[in-house]
C-alpha positions as protocol buffer text, in pm:
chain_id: "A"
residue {
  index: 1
  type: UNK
  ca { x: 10061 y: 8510 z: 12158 }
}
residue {
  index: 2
  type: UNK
  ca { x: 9935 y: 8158 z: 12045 }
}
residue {
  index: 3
  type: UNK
  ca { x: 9560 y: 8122 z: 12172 }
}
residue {
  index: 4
  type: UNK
  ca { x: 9350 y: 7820 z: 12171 }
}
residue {
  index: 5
  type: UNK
  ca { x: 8998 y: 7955 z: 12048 }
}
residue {
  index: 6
  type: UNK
  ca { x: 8749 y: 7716 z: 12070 }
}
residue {
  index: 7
  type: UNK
  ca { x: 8957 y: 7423 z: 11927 }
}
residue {
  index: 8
  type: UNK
  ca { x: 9129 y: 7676 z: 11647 }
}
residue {
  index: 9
  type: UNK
  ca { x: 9438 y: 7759 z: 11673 }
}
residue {
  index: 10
  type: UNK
  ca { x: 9530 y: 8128 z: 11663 }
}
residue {
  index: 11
  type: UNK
  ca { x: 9852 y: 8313 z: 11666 }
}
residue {
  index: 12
  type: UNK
  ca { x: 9794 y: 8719 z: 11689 }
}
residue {
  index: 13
  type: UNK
  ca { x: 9964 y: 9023 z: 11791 }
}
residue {
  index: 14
  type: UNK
  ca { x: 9738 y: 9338 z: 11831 }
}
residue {
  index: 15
  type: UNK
  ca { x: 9810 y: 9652 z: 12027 }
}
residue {
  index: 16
  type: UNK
  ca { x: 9580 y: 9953 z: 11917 }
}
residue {
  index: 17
  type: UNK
  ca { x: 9750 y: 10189 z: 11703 }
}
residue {
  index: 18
  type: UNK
  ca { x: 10126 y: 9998 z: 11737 }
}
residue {
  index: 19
  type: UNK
  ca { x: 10011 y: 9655 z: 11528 }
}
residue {
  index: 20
  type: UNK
  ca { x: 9764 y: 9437 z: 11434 }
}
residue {
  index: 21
  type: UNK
  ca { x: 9839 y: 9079 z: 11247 }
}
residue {
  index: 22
  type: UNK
  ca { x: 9596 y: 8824 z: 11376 }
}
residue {
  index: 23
  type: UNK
  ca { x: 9720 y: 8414 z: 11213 }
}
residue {
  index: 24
  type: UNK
  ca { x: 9495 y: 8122 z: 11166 }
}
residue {
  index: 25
  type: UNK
  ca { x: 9779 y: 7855 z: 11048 }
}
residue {
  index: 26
  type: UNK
  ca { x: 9491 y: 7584 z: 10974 }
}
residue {
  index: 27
  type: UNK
  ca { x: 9348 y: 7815 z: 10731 }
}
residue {
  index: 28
  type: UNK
  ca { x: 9642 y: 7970 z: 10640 }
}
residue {
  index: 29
  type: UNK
  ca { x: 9599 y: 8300 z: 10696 }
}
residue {
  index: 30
  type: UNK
  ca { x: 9626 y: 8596 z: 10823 }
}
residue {
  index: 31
  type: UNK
  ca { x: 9349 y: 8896 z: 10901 }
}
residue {
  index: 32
  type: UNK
  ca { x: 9569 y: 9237 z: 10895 }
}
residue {
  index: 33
  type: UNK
  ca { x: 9917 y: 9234 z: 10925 }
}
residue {
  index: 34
  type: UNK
  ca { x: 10041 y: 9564 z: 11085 }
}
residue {
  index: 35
  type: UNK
  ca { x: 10431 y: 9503 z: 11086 }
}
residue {
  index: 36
  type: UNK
  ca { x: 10498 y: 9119 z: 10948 }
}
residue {
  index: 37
  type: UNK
  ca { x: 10597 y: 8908 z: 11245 }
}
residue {
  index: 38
  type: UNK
  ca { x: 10786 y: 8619 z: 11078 }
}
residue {
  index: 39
  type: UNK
  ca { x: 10529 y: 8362 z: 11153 }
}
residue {
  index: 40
  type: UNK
  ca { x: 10265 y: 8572 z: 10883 }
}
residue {
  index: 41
  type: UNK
  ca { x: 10500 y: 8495 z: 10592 }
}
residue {
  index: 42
  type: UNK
  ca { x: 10373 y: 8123 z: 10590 }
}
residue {
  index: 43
  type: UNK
  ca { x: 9999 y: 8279 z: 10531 }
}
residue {
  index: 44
  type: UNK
  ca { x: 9950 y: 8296 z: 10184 }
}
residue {
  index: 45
  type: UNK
  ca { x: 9628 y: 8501 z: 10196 }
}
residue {
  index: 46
  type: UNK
  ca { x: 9593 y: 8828 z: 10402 }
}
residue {
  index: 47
  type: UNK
  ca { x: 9209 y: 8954 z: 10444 }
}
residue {
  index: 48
  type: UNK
  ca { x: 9247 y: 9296 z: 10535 }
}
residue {
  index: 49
  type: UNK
  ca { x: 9030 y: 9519 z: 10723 }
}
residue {
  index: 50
  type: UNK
  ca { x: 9146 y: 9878 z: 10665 }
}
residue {
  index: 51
  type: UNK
  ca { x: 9430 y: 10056 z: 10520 }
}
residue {
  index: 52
  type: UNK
  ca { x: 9541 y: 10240 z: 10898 }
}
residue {
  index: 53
  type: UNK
  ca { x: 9900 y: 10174 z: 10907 }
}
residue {
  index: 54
  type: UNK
  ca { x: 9890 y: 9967 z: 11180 }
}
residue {
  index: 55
  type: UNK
  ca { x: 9699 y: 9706 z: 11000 }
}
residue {
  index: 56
  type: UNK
  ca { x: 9858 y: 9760 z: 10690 }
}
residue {
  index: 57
  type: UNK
  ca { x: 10204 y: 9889 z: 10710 }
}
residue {
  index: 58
  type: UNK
  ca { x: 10356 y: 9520 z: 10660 }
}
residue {
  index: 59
  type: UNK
  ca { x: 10216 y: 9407 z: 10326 }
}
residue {
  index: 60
  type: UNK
  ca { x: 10526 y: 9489 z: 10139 }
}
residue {
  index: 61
  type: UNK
  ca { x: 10788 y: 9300 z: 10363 }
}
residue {
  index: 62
  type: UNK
  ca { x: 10508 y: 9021 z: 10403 }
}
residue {
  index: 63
  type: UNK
  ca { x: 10575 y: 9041 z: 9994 }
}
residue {
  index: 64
  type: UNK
  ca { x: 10898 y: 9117 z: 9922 }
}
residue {
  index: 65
  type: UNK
  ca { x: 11053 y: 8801 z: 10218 }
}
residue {
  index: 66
  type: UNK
  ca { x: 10854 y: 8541 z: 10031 }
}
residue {
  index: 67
  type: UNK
  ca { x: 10958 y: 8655 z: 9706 }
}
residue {
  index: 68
  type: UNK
  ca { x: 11326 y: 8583 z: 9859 }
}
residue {
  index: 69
  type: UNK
  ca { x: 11249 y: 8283 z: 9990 }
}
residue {
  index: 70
  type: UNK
  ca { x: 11034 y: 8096 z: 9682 }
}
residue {
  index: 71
  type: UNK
  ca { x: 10741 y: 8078 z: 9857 }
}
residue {
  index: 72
  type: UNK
  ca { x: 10506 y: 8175 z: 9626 }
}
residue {
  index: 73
  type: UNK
  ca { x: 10279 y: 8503 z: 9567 }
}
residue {
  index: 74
  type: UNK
  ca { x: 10093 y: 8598 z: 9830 }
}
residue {
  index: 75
  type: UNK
  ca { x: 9682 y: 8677 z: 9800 }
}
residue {
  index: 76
  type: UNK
  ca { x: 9598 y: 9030 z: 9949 }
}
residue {
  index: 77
  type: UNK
  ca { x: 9192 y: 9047 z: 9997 }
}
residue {
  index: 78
  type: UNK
  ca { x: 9128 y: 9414 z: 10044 }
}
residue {
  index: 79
  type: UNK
  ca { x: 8780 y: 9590 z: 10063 }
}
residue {
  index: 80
  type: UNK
  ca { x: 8680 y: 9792 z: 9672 }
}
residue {
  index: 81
  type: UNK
  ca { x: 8797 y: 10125 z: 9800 }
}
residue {
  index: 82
  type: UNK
  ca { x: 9158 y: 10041 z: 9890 }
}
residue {
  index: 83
  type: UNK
  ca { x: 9239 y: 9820 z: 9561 }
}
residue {
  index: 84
  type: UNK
  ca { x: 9358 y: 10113 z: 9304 }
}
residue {
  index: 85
  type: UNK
  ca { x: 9548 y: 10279 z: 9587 }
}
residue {
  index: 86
  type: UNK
  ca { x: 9664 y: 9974 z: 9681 }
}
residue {
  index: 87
  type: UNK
  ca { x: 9853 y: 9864 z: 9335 }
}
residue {
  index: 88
  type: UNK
  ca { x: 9980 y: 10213 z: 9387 }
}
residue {
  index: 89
  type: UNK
  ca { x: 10143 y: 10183 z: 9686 }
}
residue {
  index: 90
  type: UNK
  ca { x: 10304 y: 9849 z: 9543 }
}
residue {
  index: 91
  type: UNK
  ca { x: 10369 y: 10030 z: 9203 }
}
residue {
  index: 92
  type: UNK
  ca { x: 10610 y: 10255 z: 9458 }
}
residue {
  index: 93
  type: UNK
  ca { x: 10791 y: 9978 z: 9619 }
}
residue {
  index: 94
  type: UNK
  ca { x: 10868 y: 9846 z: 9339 }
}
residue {
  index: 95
  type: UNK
  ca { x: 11050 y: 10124 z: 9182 }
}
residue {
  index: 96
  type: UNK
  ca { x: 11223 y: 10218 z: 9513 }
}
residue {
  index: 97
  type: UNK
  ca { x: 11284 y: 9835 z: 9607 }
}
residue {
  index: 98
  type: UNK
  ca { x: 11360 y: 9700 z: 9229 }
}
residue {
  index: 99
  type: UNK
  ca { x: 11223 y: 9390 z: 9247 }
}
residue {
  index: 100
  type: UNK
  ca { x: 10898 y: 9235 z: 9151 }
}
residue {
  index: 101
  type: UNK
  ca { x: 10659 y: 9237 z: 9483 }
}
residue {
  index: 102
  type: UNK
  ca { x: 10476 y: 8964 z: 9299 }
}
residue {
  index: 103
  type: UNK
  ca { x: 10114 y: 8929 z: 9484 }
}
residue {
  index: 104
  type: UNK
  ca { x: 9755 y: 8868 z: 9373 }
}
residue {
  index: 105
  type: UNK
  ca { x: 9502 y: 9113 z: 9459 }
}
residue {
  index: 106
  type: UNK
  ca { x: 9127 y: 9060 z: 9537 }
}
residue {
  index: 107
  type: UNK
  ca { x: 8874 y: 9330 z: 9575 }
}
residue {
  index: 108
  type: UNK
  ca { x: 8637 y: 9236 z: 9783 }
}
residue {
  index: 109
  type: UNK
  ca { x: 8323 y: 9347 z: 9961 }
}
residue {
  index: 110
  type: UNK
  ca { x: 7984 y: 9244 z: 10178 }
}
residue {
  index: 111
  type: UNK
  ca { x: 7764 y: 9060 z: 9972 }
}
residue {
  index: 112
  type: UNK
  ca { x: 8026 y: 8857 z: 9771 }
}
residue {
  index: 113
  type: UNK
  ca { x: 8294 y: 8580 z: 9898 }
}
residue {
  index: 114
  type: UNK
  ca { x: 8617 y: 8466 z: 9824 }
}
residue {
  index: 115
  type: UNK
  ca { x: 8717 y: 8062 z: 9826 }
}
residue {
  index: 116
  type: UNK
  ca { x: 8998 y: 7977 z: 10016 }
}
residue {
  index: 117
  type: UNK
  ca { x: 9242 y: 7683 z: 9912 }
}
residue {
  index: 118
  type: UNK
  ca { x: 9103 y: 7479 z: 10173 }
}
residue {
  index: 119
  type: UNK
  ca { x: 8784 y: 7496 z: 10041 }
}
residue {
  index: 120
  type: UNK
  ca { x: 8654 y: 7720 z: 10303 }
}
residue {
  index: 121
  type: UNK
  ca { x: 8458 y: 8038 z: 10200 }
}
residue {
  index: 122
  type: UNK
  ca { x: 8527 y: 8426 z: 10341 }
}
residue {
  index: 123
  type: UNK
  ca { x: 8207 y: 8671 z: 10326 }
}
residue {
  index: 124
  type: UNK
  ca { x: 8296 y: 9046 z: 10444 }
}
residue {
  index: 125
  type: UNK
  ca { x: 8007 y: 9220 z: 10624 }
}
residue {
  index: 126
  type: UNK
  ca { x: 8073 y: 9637 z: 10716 }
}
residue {
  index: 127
  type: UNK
  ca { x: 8215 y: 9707 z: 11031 }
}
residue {
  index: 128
  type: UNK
  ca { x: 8146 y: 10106 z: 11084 }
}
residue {
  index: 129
  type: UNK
  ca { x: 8489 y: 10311 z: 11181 }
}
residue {
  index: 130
  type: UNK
  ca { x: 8614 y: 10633 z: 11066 }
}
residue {
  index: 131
  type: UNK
  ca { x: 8755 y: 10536 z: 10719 }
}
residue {
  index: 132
  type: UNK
  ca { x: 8587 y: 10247 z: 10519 }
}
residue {
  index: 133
  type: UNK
  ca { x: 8626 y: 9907 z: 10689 }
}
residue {
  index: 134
  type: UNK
  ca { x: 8547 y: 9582 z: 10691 }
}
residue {
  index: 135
  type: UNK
  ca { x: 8514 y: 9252 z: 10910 }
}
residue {
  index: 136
  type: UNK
  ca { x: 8524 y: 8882 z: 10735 }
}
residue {
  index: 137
  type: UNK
  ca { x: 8353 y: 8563 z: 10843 }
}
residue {
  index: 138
  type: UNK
  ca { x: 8507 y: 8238 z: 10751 }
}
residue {
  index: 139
  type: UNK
  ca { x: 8210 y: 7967 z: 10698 }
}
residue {
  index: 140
  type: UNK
  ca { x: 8344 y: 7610 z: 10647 }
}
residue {
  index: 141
  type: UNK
  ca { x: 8105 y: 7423 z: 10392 }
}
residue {
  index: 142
  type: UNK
  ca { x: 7938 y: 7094 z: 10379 }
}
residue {
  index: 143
  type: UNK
  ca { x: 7734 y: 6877 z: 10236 }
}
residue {
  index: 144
  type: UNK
  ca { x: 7451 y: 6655 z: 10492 }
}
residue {
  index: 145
  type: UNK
  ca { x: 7261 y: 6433 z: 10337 }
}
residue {
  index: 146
  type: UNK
  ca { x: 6869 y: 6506 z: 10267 }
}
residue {
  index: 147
  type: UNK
  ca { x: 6615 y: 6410 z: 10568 }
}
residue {
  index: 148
  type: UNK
  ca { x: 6381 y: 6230 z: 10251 }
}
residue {
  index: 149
  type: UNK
  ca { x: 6713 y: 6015 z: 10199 }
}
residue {
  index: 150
  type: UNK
  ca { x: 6817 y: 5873 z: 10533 }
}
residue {
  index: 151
  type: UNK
  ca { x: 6737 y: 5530 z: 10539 }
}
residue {
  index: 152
  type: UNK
  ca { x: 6881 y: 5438 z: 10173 }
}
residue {
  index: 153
  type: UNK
  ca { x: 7151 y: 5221 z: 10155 }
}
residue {
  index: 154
  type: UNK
  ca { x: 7440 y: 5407 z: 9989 }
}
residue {
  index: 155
  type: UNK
  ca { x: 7395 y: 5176 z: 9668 }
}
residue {
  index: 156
  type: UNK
  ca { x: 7047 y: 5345 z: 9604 }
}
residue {
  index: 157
  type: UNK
  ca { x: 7194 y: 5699 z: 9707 }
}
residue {
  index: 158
  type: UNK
  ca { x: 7465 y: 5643 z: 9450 }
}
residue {
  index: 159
  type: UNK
  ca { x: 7193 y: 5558 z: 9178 }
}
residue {
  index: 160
  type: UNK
  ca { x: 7003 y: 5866 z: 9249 }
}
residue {
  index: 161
  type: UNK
  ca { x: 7330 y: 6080 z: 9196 }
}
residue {
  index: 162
  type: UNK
  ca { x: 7433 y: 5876 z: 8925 }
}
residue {
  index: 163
  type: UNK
  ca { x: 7197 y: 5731 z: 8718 }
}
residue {
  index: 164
  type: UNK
  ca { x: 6898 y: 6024 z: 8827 }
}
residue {
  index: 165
  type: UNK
  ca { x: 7108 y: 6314 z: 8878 }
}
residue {
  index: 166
  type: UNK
  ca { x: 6912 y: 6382 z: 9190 }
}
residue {
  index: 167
  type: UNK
  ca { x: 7087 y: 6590 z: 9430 }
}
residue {
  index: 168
  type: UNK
  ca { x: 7126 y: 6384 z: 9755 }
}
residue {
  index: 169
  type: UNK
  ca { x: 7298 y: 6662 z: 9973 }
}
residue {
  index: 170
  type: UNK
  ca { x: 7210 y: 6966 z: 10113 }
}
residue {
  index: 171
  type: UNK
  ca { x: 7490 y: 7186 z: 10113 }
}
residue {
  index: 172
  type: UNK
  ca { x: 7576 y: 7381 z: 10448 }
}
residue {
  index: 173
  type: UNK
  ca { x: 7796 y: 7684 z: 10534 }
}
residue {
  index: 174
  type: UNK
  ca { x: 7876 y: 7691 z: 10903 }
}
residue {
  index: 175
  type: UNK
  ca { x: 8014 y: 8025 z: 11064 }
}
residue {
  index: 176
  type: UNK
  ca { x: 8375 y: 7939 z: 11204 }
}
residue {
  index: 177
  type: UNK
  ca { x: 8512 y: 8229 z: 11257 }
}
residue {
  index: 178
  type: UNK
  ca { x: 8432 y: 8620 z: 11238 }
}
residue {
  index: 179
  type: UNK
  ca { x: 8692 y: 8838 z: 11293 }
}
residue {
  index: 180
  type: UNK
  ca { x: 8539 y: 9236 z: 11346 }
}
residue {
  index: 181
  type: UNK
  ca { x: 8854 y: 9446 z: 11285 }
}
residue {
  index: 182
  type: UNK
  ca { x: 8847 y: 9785 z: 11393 }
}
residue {
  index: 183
  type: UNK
  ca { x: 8486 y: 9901 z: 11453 }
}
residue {
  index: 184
  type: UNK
  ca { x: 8195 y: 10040 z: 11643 }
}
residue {
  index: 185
  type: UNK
  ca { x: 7995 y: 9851 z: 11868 }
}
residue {
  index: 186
  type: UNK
  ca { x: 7712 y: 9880 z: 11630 }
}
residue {
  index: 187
  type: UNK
  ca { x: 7853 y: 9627 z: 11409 }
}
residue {
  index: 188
  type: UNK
  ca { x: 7738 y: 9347 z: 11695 }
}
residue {
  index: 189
  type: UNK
  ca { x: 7401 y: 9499 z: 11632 }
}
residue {
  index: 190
  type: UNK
  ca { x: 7380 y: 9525 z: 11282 }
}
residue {
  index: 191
  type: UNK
  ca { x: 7579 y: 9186 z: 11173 }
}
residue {
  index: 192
  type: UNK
  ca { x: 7405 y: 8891 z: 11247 }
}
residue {
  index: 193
  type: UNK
  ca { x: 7690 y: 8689 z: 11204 }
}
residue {
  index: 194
  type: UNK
  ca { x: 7930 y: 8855 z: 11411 }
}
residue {
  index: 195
  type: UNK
  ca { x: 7666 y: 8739 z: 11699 }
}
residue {
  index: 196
  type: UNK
  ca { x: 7630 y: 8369 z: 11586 }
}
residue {
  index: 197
  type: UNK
  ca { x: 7966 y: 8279 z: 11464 }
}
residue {
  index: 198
  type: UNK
  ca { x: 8101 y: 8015 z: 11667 }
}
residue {
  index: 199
  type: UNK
  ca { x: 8427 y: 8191 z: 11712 }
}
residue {
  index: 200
  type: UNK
  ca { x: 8443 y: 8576 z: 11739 }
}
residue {
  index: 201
  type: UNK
  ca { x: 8737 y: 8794 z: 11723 }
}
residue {
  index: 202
  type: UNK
  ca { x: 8643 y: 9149 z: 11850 }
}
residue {
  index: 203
  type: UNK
  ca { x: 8839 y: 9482 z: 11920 }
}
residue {
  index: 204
  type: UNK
  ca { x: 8774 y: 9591 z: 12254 }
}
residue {
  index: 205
  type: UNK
  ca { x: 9013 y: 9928 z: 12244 }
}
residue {
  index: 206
  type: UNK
  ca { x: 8930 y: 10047 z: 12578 }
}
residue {
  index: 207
  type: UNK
  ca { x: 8846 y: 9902 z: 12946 }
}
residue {
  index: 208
  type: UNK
  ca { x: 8808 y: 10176 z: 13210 }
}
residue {
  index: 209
  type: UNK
  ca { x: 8701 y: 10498 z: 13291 }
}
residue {
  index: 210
  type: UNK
  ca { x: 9041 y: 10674 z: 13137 }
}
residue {
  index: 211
  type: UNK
  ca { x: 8849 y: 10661 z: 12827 }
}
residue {
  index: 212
  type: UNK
  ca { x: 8477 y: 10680 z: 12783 }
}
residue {
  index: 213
  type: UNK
  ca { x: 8219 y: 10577 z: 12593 }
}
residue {
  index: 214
  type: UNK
  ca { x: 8206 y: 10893 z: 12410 }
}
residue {
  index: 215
  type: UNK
  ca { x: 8570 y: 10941 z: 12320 }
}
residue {
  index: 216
  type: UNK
  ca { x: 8580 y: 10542 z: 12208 }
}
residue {
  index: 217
  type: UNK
  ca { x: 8320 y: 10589 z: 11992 }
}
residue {
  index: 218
  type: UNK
  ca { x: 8460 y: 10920 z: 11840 }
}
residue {
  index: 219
  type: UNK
  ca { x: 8756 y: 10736 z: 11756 }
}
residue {
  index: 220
  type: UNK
  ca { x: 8583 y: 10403 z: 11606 }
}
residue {
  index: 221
  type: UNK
  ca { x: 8632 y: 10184 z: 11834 }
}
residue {
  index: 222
  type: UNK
  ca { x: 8472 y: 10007 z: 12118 }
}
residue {
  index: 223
  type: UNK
  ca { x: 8441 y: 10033 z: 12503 }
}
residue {
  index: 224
  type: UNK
  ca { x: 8409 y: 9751 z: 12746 }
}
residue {
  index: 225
  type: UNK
  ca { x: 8109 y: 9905 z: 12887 }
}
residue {
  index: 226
  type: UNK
  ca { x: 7904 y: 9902 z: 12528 }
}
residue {
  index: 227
  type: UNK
  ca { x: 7999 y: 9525 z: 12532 }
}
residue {
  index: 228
  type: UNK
  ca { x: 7843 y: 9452 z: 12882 }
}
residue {
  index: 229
  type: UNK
  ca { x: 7552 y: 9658 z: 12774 }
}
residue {
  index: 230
  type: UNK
  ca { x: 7509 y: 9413 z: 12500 }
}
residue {
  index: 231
  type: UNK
  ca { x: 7602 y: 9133 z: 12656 }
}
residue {
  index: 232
  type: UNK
  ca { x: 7299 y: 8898 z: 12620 }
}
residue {
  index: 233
  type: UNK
  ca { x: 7371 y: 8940 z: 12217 }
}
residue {
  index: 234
  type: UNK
  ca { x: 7677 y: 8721 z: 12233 }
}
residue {
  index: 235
  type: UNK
  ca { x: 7623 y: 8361 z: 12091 }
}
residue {
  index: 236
  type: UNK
  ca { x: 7967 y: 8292 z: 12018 }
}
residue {
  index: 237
  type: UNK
  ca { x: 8112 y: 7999 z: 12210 }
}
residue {
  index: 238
  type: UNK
  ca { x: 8437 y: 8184 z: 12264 }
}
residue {
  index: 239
  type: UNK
  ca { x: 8550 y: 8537 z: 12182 }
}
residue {
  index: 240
  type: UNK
  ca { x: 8929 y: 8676 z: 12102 }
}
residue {
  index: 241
  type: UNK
  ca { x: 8949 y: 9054 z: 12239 }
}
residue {
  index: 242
  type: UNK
  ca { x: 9177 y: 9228 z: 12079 }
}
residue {
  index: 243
  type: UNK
  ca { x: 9335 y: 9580 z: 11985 }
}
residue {
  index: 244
  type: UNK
  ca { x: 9349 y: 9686 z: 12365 }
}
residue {
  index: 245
  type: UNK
  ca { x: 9485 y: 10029 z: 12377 }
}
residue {
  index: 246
  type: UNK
  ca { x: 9900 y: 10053 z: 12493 }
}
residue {
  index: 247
  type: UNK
  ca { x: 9792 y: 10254 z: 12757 }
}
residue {
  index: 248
  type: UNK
  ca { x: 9685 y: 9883 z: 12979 }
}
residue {
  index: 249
  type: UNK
  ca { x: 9854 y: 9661 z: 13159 }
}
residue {
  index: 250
  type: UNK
  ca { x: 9782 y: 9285 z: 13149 }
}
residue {
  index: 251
  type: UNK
  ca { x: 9668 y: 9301 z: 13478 }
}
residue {
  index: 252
  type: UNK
  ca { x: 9462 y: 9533 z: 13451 }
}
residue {
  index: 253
  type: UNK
  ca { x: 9293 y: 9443 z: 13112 }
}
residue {
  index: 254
  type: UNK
  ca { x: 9249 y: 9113 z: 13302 }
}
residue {
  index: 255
  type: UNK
  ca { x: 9081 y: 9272 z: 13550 }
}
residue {
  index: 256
  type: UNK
  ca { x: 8858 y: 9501 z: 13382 }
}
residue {
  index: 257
  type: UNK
  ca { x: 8693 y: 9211 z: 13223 }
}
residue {
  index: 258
  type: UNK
  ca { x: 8617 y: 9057 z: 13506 }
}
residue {
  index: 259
  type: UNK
  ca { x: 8464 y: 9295 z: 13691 }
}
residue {
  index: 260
  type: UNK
  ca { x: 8291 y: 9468 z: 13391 }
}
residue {
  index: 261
  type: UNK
  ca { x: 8137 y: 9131 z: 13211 }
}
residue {
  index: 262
  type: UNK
  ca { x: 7846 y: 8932 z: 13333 }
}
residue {
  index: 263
  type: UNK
  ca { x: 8009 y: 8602 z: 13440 }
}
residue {
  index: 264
  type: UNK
  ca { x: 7846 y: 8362 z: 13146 }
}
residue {
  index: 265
  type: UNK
  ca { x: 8037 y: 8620 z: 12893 }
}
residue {
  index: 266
  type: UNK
  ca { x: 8314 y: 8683 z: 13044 }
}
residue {
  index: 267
  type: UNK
  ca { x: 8429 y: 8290 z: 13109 }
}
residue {
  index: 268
  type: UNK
  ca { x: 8380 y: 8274 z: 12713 }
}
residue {
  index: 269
  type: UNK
  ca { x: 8648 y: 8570 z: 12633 }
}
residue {
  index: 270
  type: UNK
  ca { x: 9020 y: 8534 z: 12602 }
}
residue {
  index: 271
  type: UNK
  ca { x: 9218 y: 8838 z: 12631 }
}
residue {
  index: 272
  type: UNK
  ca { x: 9515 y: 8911 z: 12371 }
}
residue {
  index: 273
  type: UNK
  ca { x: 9749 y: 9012 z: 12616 }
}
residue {
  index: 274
  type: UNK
  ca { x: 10091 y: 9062 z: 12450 }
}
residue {
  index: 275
  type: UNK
  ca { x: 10185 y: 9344 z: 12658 }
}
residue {
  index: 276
  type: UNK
  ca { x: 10335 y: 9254 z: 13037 }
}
């Protein structure tokens, strides 16, 4: 399903427990990628969440069709407790598949960032489920010019850079895009980012009374109710719900969202609905 969030473009799949694979071509990548829809091999980076198969079990045909095609070894960003295992699983492959699996791999975890091609930073931050997980925020950077400075003509800015080596720019990160993976409600309370980023992509596993609160939350994931409980926390100007459970209909997912979310949230949340 190819969703317009907020002027990005995404392209995701993500059905709880089947797949997960959620595309950002203008950043090219990819957050997850559960079973490698042919659009993910064009994202050369993959930020993953969790190692749960269905956000996870693709990485080695994601690998192993680019290597066919020339396209270059991929980047795998993984949280610190999934990188040993992780060469091991490839270490695996590659004896069973005899071929190379080239990739680079990227440990990652809250409190340090990676640099994307682009120029674009990514910044995990915990996101509390039953095995170690983690969400990422994409911040785009730049670089506004100092208050004391407006008013110079860009001849005596360029002598204070130059000749002065004063810095004329204060440099900005802007929060474009968070993306939760699978998680607790809590991590809306704890992550001040997940509540500011401009763009927020949140699993939302479960919409009616079929499943409560209680069960959600002993699986790791989150209700629809715990997000209209928290609803005035949401300063994201538009929000991706994903991961619905299998067990909903379109319709009904639909549905649940509108008559469960106080209007000004709901008319900010798009649905993944890849499901009839």
């Amino acid at each position: 399903m190819r969703v317009d969030l907020a002027g990005l473009a995404v392209e995701a799949v993500s059905i709880g427990g089947i797949e997960t694979c959620i595309e950002v071509p203008e950043l090219g990548l990819a957050f997850d990628i559960g079973r490698c829809p042919p659009s993910a091999l064009s994202r050369s980076t993959i930020l993953f969440t969790h190692a749960h198969m269905d956000h996870m079990g693709g990485v080695a045909m994601h690998a192993a069709t680019r290597a066919l095609r020339g396209m270059g070894p991929p980047t795998y960003v993984v949280p610190h407790e999934y990188a040993d295992a992780f060469d091991e699983l490839f270490a695996v492959w590659r004896k069973l598949d005899r071929s190379e699996l080239p990739y680079r791999l990227v440990a990652l975890g809250p409190g340090e960032h990676h640099l994307l091609p682009n120029g674009s930073l990514v910044r995990p931050f915990r996101s509390p489920h039953r095995v170690p997980c983690q969400g990422y925020t994409v911040f785009s950077v730049r670089h506004k010019l100092k208050p004391e400075l407006t008013g110079l003509s860009e001849a005596e800015i360029a002598r204070l850079r130059v000749e002065d080596g004063v810095e004329v720019t204060n440099r900005i990160e802007v929060p474009e895009l968070a993306f939760t993976g699978d998680t607790l409600i809590d991590v809306v309370e704890r992550e001040e980012i997940v509540r500011k980023a401009r763009r927020l992509v949140l699993e939302v596993t479960f919409v009616d009374d079929r499943v409560s609160v209680t069960q959600a939350r002993s699986k790791g994931h989150i209700h629809l109710y715990e997000v209209a409980e928290r609803a005035d926390l949401f300063e994201n100007e538009a929000i991706l719900m994903t991961h619905f459970s299998a067990r909903y209909k379109a319709a009904e997912i639909v549905q649940a969202i509108a008559d469960v979310l106080p209007k000004d949230l709901a008319r900010r949340v798009t649905p993944l609905l890849d499901r009839d």
